[in-house]
C-alpha positions in Angstrom: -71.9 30.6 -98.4 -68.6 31.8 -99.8 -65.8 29.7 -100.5 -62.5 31.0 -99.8 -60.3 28.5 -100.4 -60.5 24.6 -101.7 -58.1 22.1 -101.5 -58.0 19.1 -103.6 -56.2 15.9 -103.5 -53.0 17.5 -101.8 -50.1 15.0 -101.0 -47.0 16.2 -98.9 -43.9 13.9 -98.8 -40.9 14.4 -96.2 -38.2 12.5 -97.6 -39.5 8.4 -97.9 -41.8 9.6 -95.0 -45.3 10.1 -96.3 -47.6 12.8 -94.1 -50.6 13.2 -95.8 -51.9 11.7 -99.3 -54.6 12.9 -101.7 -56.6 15.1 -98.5 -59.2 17.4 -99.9 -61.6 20.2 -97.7 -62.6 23.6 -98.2 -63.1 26.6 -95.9 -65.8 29.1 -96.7 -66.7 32.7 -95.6 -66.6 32.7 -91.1 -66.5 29.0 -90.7 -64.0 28.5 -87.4 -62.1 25.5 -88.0 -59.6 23.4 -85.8 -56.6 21.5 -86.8 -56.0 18.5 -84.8 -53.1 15.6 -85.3 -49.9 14.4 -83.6 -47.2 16.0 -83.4 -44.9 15.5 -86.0 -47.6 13.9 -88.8 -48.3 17.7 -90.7 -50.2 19.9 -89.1 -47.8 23.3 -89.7 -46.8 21.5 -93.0 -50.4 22.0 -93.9 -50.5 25.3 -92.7 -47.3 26.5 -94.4 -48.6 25.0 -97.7 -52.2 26.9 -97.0 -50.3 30.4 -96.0 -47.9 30.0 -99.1 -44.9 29.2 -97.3 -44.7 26.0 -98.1 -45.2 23.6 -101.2 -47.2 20.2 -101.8 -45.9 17.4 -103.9 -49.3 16.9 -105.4 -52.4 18.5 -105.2 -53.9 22.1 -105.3 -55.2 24.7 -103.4 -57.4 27.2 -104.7 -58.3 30.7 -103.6 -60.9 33.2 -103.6 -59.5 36.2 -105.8 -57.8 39.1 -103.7 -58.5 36.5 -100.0 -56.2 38.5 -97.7 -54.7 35.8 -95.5 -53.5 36.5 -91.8 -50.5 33.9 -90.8 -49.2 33.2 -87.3 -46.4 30.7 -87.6 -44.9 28.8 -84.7 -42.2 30.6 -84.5 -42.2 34.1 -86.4 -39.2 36.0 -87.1 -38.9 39.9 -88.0 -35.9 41.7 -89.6 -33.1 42.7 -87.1 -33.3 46.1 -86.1 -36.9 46.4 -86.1 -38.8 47.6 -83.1 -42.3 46.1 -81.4 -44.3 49.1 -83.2 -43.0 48.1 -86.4 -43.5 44.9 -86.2 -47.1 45.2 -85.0 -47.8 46.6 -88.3 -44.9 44.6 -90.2 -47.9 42.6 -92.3 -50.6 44.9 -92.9 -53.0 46.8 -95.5 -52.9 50.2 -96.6 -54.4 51.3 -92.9 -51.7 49.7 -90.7 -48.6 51.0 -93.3 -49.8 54.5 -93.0 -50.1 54.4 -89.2 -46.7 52.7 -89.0 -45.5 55.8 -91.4 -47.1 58.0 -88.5 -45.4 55.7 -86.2 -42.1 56.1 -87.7 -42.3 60.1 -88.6 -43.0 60.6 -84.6 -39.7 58.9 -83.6 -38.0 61.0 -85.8 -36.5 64.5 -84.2 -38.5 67.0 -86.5 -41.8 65.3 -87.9 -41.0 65.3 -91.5 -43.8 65.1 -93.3 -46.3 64.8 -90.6 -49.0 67.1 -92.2 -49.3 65.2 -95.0 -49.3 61.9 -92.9 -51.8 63.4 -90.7 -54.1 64.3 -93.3 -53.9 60.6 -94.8 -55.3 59.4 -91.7 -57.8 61.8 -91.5 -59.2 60.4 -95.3 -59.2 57.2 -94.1 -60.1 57.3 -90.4 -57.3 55.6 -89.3 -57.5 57.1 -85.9 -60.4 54.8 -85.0 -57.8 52.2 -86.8 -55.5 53.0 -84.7 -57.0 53.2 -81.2 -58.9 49.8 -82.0 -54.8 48.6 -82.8 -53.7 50.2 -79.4 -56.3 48.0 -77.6 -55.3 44.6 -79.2 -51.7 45.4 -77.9 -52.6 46.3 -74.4 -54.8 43.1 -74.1 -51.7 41.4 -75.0 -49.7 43.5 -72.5 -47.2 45.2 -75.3 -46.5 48.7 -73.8 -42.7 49.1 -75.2 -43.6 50.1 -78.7 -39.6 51.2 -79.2 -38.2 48.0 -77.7 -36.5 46.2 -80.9 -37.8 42.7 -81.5 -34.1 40.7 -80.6 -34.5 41.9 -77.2 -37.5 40.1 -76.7 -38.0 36.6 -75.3 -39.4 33.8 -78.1 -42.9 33.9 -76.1 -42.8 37.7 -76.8 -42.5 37.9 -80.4 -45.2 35.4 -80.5 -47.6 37.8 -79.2 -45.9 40.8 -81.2 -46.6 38.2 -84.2 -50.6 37.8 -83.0 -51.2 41.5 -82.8 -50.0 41.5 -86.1 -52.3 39.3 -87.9 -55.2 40.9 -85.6 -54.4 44.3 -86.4 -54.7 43.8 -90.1 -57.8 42.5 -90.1 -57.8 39.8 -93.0 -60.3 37.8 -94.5 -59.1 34.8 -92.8 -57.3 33.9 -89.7 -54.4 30.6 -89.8 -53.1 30.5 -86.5 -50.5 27.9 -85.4 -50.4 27.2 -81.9 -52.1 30.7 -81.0 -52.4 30.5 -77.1 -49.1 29.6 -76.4 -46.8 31.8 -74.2 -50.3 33.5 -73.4 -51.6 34.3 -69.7 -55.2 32.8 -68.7 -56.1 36.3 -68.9 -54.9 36.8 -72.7 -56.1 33.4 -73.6 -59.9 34.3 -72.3 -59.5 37.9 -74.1 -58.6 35.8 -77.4 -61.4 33.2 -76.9 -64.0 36.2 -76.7 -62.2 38.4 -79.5 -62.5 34.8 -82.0 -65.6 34.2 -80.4 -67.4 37.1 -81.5 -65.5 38.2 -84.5 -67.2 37.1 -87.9 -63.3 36.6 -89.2 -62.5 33.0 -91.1 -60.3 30.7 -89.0 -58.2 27.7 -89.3 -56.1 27.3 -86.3 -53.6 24.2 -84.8 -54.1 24.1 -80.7 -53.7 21.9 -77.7 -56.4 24.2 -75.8 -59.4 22.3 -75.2 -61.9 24.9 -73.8 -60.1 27.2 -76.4 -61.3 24.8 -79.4 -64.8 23.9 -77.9 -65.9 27.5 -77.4 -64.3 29.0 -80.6 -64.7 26.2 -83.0 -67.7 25.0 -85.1 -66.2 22.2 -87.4 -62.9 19.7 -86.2 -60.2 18.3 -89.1 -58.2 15.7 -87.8 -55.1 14.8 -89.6 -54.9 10.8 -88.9 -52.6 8.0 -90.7 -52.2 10.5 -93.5 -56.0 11.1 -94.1 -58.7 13.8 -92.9 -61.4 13.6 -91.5 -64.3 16.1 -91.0 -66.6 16.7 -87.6 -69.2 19.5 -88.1 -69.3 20.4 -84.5 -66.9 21.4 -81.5 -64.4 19.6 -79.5 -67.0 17.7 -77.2 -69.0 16.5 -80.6 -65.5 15.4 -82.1 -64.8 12.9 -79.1 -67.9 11.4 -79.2 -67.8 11.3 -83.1 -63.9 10.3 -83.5 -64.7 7.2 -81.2 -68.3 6.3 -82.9 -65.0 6.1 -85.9 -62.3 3.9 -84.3 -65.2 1.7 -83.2 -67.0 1.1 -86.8 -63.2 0.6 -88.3 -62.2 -1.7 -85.2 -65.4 -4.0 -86.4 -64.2 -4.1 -89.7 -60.5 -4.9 -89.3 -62.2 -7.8 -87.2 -64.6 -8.5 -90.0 -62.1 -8.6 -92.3 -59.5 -10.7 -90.6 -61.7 -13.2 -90.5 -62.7 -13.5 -94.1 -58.9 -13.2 -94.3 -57.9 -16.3 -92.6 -60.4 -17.9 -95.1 -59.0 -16.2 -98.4 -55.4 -16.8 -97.0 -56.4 -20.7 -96.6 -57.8 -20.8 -100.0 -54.4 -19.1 -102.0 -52.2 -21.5 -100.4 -54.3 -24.6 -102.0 -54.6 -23.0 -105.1 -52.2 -23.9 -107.9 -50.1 -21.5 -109.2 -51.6 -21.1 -112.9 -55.0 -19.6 -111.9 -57.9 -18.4 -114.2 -59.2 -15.4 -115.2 -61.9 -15.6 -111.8 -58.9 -17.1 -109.6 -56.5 -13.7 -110.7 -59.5 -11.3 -109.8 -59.6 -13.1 -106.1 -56.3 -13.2 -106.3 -56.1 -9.6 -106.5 -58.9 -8.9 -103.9 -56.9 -11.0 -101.4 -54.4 -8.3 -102.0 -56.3 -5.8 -100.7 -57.8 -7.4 -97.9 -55.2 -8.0 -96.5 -54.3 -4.8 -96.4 -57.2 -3.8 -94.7 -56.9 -6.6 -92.4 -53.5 -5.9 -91.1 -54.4 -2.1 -90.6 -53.1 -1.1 -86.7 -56.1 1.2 -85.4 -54.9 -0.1 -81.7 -54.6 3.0 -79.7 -51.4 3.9 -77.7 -51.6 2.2 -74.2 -52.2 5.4 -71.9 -52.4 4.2 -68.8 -49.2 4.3 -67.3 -48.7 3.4 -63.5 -44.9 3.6 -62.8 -43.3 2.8 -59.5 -42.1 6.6 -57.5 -39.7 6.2 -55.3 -40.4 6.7 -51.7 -41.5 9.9 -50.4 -41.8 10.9 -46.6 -43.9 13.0 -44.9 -41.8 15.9 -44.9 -41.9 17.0 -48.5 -41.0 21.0 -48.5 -41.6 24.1 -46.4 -41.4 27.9 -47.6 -40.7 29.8 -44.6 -41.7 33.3 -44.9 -40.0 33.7 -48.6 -39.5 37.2 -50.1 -37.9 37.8 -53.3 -37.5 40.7 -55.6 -35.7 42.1 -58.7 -35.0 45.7 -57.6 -38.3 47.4 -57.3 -40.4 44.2 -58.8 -41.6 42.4 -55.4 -42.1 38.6 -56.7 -43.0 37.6 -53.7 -43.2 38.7 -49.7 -43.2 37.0 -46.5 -44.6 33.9 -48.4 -45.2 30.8 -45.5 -46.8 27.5 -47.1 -46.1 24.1 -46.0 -46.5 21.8 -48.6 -48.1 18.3 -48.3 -47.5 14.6 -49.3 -49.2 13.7 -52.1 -50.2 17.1 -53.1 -51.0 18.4 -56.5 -50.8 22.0 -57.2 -51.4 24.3 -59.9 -49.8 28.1 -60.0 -51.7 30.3 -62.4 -50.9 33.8 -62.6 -50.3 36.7 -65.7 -47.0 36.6 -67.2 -44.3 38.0 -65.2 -45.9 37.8 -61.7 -43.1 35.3 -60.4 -44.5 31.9 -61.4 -40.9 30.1 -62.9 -38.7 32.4 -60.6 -40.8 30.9 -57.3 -40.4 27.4 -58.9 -36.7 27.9 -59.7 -36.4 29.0 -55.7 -38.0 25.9 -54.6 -35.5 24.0 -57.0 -32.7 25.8 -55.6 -31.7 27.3 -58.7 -32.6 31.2 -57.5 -31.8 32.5 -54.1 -34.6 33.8 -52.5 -33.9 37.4 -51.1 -34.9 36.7 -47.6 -36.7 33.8 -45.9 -35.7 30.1 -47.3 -36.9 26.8 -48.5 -37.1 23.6 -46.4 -37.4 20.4 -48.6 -37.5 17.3 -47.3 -34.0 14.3 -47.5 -36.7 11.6 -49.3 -37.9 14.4 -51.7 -36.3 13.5 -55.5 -37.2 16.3 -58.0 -38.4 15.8 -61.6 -38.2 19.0 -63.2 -39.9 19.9 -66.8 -39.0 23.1 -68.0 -40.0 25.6 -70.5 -36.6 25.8 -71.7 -36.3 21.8 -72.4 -32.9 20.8 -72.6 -30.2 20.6 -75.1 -30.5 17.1 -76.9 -27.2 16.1 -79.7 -29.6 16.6 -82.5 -26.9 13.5 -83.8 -28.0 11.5 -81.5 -30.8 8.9 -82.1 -34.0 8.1 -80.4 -33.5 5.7 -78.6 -29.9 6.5 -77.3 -31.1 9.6 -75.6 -33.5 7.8 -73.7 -30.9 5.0 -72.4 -28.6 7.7 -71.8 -31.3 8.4 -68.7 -31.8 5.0 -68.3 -32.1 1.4 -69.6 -35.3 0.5 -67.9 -38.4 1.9 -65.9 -39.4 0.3 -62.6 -43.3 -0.1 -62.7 -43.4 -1.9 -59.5 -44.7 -5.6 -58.8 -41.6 -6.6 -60.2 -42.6 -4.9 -63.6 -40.1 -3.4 -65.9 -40.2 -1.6 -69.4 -37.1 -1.5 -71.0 -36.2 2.2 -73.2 -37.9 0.9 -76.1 -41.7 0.0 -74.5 -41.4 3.1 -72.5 -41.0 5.6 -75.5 -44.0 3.7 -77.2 -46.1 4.2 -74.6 -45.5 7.8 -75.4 -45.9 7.4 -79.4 -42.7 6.6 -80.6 -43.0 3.6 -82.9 -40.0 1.6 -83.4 -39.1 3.1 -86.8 -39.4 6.9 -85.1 -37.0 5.7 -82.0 -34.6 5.1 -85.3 -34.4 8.5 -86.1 -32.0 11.0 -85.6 -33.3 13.9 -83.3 -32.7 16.9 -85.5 -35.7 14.6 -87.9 -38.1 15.4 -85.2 -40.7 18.9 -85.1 -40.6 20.8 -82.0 -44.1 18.8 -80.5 -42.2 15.3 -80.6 -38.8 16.6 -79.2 -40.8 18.3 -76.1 -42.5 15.2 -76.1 -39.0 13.1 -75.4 -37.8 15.6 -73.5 -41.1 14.4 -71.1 -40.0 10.8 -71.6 -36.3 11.3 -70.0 -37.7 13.2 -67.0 -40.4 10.4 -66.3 -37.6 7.9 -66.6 -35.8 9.3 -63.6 -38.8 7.9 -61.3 -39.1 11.1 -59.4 -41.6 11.6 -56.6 -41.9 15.3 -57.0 -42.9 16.7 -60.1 -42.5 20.1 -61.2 -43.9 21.0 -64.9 -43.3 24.4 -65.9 -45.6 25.2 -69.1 -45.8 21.3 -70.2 -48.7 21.8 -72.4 -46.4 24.2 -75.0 -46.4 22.0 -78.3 -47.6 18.9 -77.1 -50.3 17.3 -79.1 -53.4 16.8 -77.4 -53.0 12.9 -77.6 -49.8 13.4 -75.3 -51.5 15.7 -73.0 -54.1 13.4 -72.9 -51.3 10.6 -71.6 -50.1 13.1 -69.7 -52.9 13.9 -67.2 -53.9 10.3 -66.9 -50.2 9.2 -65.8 -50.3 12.1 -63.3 -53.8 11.2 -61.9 -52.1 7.6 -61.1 -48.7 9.5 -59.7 -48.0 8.3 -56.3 -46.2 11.6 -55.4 -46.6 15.3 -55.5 -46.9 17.2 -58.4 -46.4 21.3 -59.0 -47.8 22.4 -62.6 -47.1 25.7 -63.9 -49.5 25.9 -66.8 -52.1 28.2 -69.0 -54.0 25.6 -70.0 -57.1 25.5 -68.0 -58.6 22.0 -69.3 -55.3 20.6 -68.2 -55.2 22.1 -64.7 -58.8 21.0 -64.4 -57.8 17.6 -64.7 -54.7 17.0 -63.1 -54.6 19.5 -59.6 -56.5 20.0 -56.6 -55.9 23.6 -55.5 -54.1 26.3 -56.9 -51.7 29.3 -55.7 -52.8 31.7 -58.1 -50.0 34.9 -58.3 -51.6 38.3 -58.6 -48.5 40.1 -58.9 -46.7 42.5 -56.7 -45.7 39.5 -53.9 -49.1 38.7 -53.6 -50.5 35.2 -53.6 -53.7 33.7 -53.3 -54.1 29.9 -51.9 -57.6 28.7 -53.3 -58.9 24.9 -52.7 -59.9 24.1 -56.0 -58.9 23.6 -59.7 -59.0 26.5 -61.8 -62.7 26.8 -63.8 -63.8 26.6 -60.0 -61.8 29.5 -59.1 -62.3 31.9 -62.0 -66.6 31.0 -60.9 -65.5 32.0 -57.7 -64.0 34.9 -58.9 -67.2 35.9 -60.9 -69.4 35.5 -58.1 -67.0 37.8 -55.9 -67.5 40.6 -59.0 -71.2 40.2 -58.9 -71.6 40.6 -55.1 -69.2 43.2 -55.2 -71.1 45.0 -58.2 -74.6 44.7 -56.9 -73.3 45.6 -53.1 -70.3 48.2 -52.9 -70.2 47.5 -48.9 -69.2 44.1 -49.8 -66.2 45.3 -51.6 -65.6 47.8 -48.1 -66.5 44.9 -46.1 -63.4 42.5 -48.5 -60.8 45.4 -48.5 -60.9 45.4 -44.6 -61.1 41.8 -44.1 -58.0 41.5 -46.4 -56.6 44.4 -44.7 -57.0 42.6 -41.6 -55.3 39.8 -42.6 -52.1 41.2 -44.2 -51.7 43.7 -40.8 -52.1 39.5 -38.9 -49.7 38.5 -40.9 -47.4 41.5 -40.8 -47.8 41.2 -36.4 -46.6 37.0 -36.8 -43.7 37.9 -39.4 -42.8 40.7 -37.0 -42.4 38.5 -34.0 -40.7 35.9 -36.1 -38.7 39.3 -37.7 -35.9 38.4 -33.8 -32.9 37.2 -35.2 -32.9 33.0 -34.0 -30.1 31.9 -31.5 -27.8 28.9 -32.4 -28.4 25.6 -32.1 -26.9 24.5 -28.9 -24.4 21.2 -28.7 -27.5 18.9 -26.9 -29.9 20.2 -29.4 -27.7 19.5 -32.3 -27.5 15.8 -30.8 -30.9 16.0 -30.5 -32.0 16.9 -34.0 -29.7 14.4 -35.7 -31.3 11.6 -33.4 -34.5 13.0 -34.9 -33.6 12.7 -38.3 -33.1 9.0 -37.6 -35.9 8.7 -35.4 -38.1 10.0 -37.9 -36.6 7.4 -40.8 -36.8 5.0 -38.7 -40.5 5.5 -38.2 -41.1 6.0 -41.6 -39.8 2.7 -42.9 -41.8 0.6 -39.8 -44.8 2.8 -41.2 -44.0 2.0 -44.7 -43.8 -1.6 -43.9 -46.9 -1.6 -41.8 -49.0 -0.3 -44.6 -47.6 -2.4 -47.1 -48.3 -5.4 -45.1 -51.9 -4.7 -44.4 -52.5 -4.4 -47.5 -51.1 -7.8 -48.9 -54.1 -9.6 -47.5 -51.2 -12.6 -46.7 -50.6 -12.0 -42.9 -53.0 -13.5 -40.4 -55.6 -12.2 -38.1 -53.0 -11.3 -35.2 -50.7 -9.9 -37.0 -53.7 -7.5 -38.5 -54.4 -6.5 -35.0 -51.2 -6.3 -33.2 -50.6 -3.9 -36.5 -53.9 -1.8 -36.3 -52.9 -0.8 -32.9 -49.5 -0.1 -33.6 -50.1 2.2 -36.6 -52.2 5.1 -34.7 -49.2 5.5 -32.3 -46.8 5.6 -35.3 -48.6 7.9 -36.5 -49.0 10.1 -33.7 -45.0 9.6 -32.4 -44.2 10.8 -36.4 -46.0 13.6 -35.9 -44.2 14.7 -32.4 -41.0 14.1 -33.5 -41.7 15.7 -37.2 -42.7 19.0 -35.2 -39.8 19.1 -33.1 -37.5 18.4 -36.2 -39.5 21.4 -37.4 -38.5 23.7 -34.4 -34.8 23.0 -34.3 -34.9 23.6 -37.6 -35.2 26.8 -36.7 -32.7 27.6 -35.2 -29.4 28.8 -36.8 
């Protein structure tokens, strides 16, 4: 097997801050390697020193002769004034500059020089070159070749960026972060591209399914050493716990013998022998070892919500559109307490814009939003927010707040809250402009869960997280006592976390499926077989769906009158509702609570077993009346 590049002994310093010290690996020829650490501990320093962008302080890396390296960074940048085209072939070989010559001689009125060009291609068949390139490009949905790059959002030029380093077709792939600001659809295309391809990679994800299906061998970057796995992601858990376990037993073994070298230095004089000095010494080193911290992070988080009713938000027959672009159309869903949803969707099909509606932060062009007086959003965007980059750690978070209600009577102050979420003491120190991209998006998480919402909307939270704080993540939102939306491409995430899914299909269409999402995409493959193997199946789903829109079309119709006002009784009615319905709520509240203190006697069980059915029952009459008068305008 070829090597193509070996690293040896490489140490990288940031400031007093140590990342990694004296790590050594090598690649060699179509091995498929993943990158795995926290954020903020070197994983794009690595690959900046590996890609040449970077340096090491100590250390070497050395390269096969003439290795053509393909680099997506985390954030690639092109020249101003460039357009898409160009940049697709920005970094390329002698192929990709002569089709970006052809590129460039088209645009310009009069063709200079296109015989000559043409020709060129013709030598070196760059028309199969180029059709191949074409295809990458459309897979990645990149149709305005003559758009220039500053027009483009970030999560654009990060695809612009991957075409790039696909087009050209080097000897070896490093990829930082490659699925981000990709659609399912993309990120299943890139899966089976890297899949089958016999290219070299090294790549940095937080996809799961993306790093067990694509790669072979795992490094993890951990307390500034590497360690190998020779298998994929599955074999790594098992492996990487098989690790902490053996080193947990010897931190214990060697406490032990410490307590018993510690007793035996403080009897000892201080003018020691030759044999005493060489103990002395060994001590030294044991107690290093002893006093190693291989505790993990405490990930189980159960924090107190506050109190949601049953009314929790209603879209009544939403439309919206941006000119010709329907997002969505006569949408009716009435959302439920204690639901968790996922939206999945391709880019651009209305995902963040239906979110922002239900936020209140976009109008919707006709229909509306009814959310609920006890709903209190928390809202994770894929913008983040603006933090003082002056500002330290720790003050941003008791900006939100001092301390987190766990319920019980339980409370963490600032501090124990953000190391739950990884931020030693030292880190919550640090000023915020000191922190990479992953660990700011991971505070950014830490002031929104602060705000003890109990409704959670996550737009694209996976994007530069590390997979230890996605980890956290879905096990705090499996214990939320609330409703969740998450907005995500990450299918191992959504797996874990949500129940059913809205999944957007573009042109106002959406799809309600009861299920998480590798459930749905088998459902989907099943509907493709039956549909291949029996074309009157597809007939028989065309008119059934048919069916159904020209259903829905009659109800919006009848629904299409314009309401009459509320009259003066029914306004007196619908306020004595709203207290009605609080009312019941609380007695409700305090029923359950109560039942389930195991401190009230055998009566008061009773009495309150017989009472609750009715609650229930009057809650649900007057919530459906509340719901009618609603209505009306």
């Amino acid at each position: 097997m070829i090597t193509y590049l070996q690293v040896h002994e490489l140490t990288r310093n940031v400031g007093d801050r140590t990342l990694f010290r004296d790590i050594s690996f090598g690649i060699a020829q179509t091995q498929k390697i993943g990158l795995i650490a926290q954020n903020g501990t070197g994983k794009s320093t690595l690959l900046n020193i590996l890609a040449g962008k970077d340096y090491a302080d100590e250390g070497d890396v050395v390269y096969r002769k003439d290795l053509r390296i393909g680099y997506l960074e985390q954030a690639p940048q092109y020249p101003p004034g460039m357009t898409v085209i160009e940049a697709c072939f920005w970094h390329g070989n002698e192929t990709t500059n002569l089709i970006r010559e052809y590129e460039q001689c088209m645009a310009t009125p009069g063709n200079p020089g296109l015989q000559e060009i043409l020709d060129q291609m013709e030598h070196r068949k760059a028309w199969d070159y180029e059709r191949q390139s074409k295809s990458i490009l459309s897979k990645l949905k990149i149709t305005d070749f003559d758009k220039p790059v500053e027009q483009l959002s970030g999560g654009q030029v990060k695809r612009v960026a991957l075409a790039n380093v696909l087009i050209t077709e080097p000897d070896m792939l490093i990829l930082d972060e490659p699925t981000n600001h990709l659609d399912l659809q993309m990120i299943e295309w890139l899966e089976d591209y890297l899949s089958r391809s016999h290219v070299t990679l090294l790549m940095v994800t937080h996809d799961r399914y993306f790093l067990d299906r694509v790669c072979s061998i795992i490094l993890e970057l951990d307390d500034k050493t590497l360690y190998t796995y020779r298998g994929n992601y599955n074999y790594y858990l098992e492996k990487r716990q098989e690790r902490l376990d053996a080193a947990r037993s010897e931190v214990a073994r060697a406490n032990n013998l410490y307590r018993t070298e510690l007793e035996w230095m403080r009897r000892m004089p201080q003018a020691r022998g030759h044999k005493a000095r060489y103990r002395e010494e060994a001590f030294y080193e044991l107690e290093q070892q002893a006093k190693r911290n291989l505790e993990q992070q405490q990930v189980r988080l159960e924090m107190k919500s506050t109190y949601i009713g049953s009314n929790i938000f209603e879209a009544q027959y939403v439309s919206k559109s941006f000119g010709d672009k329907v997002i969505l159309h006569d949408f009716y869903y009435n959302f439920s307490r204690y639901e968790k949803m996922g939206i999945v969707g391709a880019n651009g099909t209305g995902k963040t814009t239906f979110i922002r509606m239900l936020l209140g932060l976009v109008p919707p062009t006709s229909g509306r939003f009814v959310v609920g007086e006890t709903v209190r959003f928390g809202y994770f965007s894929q913008e983040g927010i603006k933090f003082d980059e002056q500002m330290k750690v720790i003050d941003a978070v008791r900006k939100t707040a001092e301390y987190v209600d766990l319920g019980g009577g339980r409370h963490l102050n600032a501090m124990q809250f953000l190391q739950h979420f990884m931020f030693s003491p030292l880190q919550q120190q640090n000023y915020i402009y000191k922190l990479s991209g992953g660990e700011k998006r991971r505070l950014y998480l830490c002031t929104v869960l602060m705000q003890s919402p109990n409704f959670l909307i996550l737009d694209e939270p996976t994007n530069d997280l590390d997979i230890v704080t996605l980890q956290l993540l879905e096990q705090y939102l499996q214990d939320f006592h609330g409703c969740v939306i998450v907005v995500s491409h990450d299918r191992y995430f959504m797996d874990k976390v949500v129940d059913h899914l809205l999944v957007f299909k573009g042109n106002g269409v959406v799809k309600d499926f009861p299920g998480n999402y590798t459930q749905f995409r088998e459902w989907e493959a099943m509907e493709d077989d039956l549909s291949k193997a029996n074309p009157a199946h597809t007939e028989e789903k065309g008119k059934k769906e048919k069916n159904e829109k020209r259903d829905k079309n009659d109800k919006n119709e009848k629904n299409a009158t314009r309401p009459r006002k509320m009259s003066f009784k029914e306004k007196q009615e619908f306020q004595k509702l709203e207290q009605e319905i609080d009312a019941l709520e609380k007695e409700k509240a305090a029923i359950e609570a109560a039942l389930s203190s195991g401190t009230i006697s055998v009566d008061e069980i009773t009495s309150m077993s017989i009472r609750l059915p009715l609650l229930n029952n009057e809650l649900d009459e007057k919530s459906m009346r509340w719901l009618e008068l609603s209505e009306l305008v």
